[in-house]
N, C-alpha and C positions, 0 to 999 in steps of 0.2 A: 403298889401304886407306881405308874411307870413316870419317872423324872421329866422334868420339863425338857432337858437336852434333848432326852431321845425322841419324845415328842416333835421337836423342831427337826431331827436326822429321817426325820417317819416323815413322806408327803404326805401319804394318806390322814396322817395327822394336822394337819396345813388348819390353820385357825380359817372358819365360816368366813365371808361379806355377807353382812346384811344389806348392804348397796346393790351389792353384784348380785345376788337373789331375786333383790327387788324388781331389779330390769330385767331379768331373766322372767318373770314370771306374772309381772302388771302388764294388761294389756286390758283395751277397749273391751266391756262386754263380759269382762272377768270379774271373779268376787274377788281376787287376791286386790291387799292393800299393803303397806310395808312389811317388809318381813323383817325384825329385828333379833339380832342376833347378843346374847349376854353369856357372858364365860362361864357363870355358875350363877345356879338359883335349889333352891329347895324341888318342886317341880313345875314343870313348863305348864301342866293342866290346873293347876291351883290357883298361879296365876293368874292365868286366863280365865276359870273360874271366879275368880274375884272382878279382874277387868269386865264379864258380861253382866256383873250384877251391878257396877258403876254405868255399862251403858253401851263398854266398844262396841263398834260396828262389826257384823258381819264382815270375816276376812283376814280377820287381825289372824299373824302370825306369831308365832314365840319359841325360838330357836336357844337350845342350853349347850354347850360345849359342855358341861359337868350339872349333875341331879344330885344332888345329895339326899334328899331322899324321891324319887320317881318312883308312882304307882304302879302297881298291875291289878288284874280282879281278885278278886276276895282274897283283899287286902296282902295281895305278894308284892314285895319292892323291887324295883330295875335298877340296877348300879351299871356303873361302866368306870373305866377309867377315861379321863380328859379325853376331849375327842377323839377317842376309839369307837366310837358309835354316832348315828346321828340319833338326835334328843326333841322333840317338838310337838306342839299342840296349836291344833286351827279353832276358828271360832266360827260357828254356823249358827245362824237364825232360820231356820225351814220353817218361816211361821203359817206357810199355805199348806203345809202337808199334816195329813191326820195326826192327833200321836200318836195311834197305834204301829203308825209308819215308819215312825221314828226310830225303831229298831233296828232299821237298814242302817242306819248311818254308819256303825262301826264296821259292819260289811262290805259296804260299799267303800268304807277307806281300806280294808283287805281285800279286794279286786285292784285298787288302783297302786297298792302296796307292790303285793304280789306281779301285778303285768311291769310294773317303773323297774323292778330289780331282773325279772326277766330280762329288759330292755336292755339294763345297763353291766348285769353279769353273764351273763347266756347258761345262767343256771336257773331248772327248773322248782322256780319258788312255787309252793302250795299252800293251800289257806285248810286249817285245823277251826273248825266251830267253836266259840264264836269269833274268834278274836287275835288269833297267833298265825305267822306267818311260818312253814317250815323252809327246810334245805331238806332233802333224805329225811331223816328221823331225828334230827334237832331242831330249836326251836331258836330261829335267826331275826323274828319281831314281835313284839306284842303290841294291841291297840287297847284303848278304853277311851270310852265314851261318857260323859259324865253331863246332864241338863241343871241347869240352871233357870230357872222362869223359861222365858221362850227358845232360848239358845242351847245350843249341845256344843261342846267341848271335846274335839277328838284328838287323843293324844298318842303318839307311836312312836316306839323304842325300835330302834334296827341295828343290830352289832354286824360294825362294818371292819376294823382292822385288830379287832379285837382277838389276842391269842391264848390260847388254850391256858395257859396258868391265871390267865386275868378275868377269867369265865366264872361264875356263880356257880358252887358245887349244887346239881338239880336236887329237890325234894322228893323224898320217896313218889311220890305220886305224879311226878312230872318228868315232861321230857326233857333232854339235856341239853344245856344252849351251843349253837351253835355259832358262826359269825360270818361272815364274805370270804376274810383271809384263808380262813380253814379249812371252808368249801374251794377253795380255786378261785374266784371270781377274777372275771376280767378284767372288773374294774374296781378301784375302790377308792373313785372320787367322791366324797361325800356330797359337793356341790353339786355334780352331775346326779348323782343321784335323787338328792332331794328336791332338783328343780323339775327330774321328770316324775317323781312322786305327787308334787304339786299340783301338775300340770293334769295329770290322771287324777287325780282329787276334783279338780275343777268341771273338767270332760265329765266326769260319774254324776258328780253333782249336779252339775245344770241341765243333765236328760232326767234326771231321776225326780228333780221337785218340776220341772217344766212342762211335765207329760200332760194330758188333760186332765187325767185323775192324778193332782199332784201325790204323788210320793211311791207311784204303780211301779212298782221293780220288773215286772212282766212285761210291759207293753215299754218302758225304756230300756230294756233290754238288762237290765243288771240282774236280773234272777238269773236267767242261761249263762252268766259270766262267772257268775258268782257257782254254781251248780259245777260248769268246767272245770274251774279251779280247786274245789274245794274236796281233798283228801277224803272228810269224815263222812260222805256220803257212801253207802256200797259198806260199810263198816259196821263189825260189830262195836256198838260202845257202850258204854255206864256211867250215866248220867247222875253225880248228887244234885238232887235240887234242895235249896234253902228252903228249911222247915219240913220236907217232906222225905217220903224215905226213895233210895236211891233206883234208877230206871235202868234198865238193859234191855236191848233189842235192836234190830237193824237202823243204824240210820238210813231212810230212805228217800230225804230231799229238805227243801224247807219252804215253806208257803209263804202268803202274800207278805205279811208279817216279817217273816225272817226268822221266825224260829222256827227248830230242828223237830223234823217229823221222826220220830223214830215206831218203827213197827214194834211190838214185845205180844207175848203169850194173850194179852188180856186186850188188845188192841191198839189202832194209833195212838200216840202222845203227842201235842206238841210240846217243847220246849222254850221256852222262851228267856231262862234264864239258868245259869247250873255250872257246872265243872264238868267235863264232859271227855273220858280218856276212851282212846281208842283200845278196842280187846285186843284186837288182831287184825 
């Protein structure tokens, strides 16, 4: 655990504005509403999970300087130390869009992920199926999505000044994390960064439920964005799915849905849920 001094000697470490957020990122026409910012909580999507079943609006932000315990999928935890990372979860109501549609969401926050750190590091960030964001061959974000009655809860971990001893030793089966500092980045304003993460949240979002067929990723353009970015297509990979036995074959795109088409011996699969490593 890296000391409060050095924290303070660190700008990158520079304690959030929730204020300065706020304006940076309410405008007319937007779904963003306060963005609040607390030094430490258990996690930002739990939260927030609990705030959609009382009722918040659509919008609501939830920004942590420290997670003590932050989720990942099937059931991995996100640690960081005090703001060495940004930490946060959005609150979305898409109640005009199918559910089957609903699977974009954590997608489409890895498009908007991926292009904000492009933006603000001039490193080429890539999105790994479903849900992780890379650098090279580490793995520099993760998202999860989690519904609630009508509401979905998208939560994202991004190691931003975090150095290599303060890293999570990886799990056999996983890739190894990486962070902004490590890869070079240009930048490593957390506030810059998660204002134009936001901002890409918003933009994805209101093409993607607005289209005429709310939640069409094709005709709003977020399938081809998402398709560009995204590493595990062109790949061999091997697919566990919950309760079933495990899938290997080309990934070869992902349909209206958002899950992973993979080609294998026996024919197409989709995918729609699963742990998903790349072969090679």
């Amino acid at each position: 655990m890296i000391s409060t001094m050095t924290d303070i000697q660190d700008p990158a470490r520079s304690p959030l504005s929730g204020a300065a957020l706020t304006r940076q990122i309410v405008r007319p026409g937007g779904i963003w509403g306060e963005v609040s910012v607390v030094a430490r909580t258990g996690s930002t999507n739990a939260d927030l999970v609990a705030g959609a079943r009382d009722g918040a609006p659509e919008g609501a932000v939830l920004v942590a300087e420290e997670q003590t315990a932050g989720r990942g999928r099937m059931g991995r935890s996100w640690l960081s130390p005090p703001r060495a990372a940004l930490t946060f979860s959005v609150l979305l109501r898409p109640t005009d869009v199918p559910a089957a549609r609903r699977g974009w969401l954590p997608l489409l926050a890895g498009v908007a992920v991926a292009t904000a750190i492009r933006q603000v590091s001039a490193l080429d960030a890539a999105l790994k199926w479903p849900n992780d964001v890379l650098l090279r061959s580490g793995k520099l974000a993760g998202i999860l999505a989690e519904q609630s009655g009508d509401a979905v809860v998208v939560g994202i971990g991004v190691n931003v000044s975090t150095a290599r001893h303060e890293l999570p030793a990886p799990a056999a089966s996983s890739l190894p994390a990486t962070s902004l500092r490590l890869e070079g980045s240009s930048s490593l304003d957390r506030e810059l960064l998660l204002g134009r993460m936001l901002d890409e949240i918003e933009r994805w979002y209101l093409a993607w439920r607005g289209t005429d067929l709310a939640g069409d990723a094709e005709a709003s353009g977020l399938r081809p964005a998402y398709v560009r970015l995204c590493s595990t297509i062109g790949r061999d990979v091997r697919a566990e799915l919950p309760g079933r036995a495990a899938t290997s074959g080309l990934a070869t795109g992902v349909d209206g849905d958002g899950r992973l088409v993979v080609r294998t011996a026996a024919g197409d699969v989709a995918i729609g849920a699963g742990d998903v490593r790349h072969v090679r």
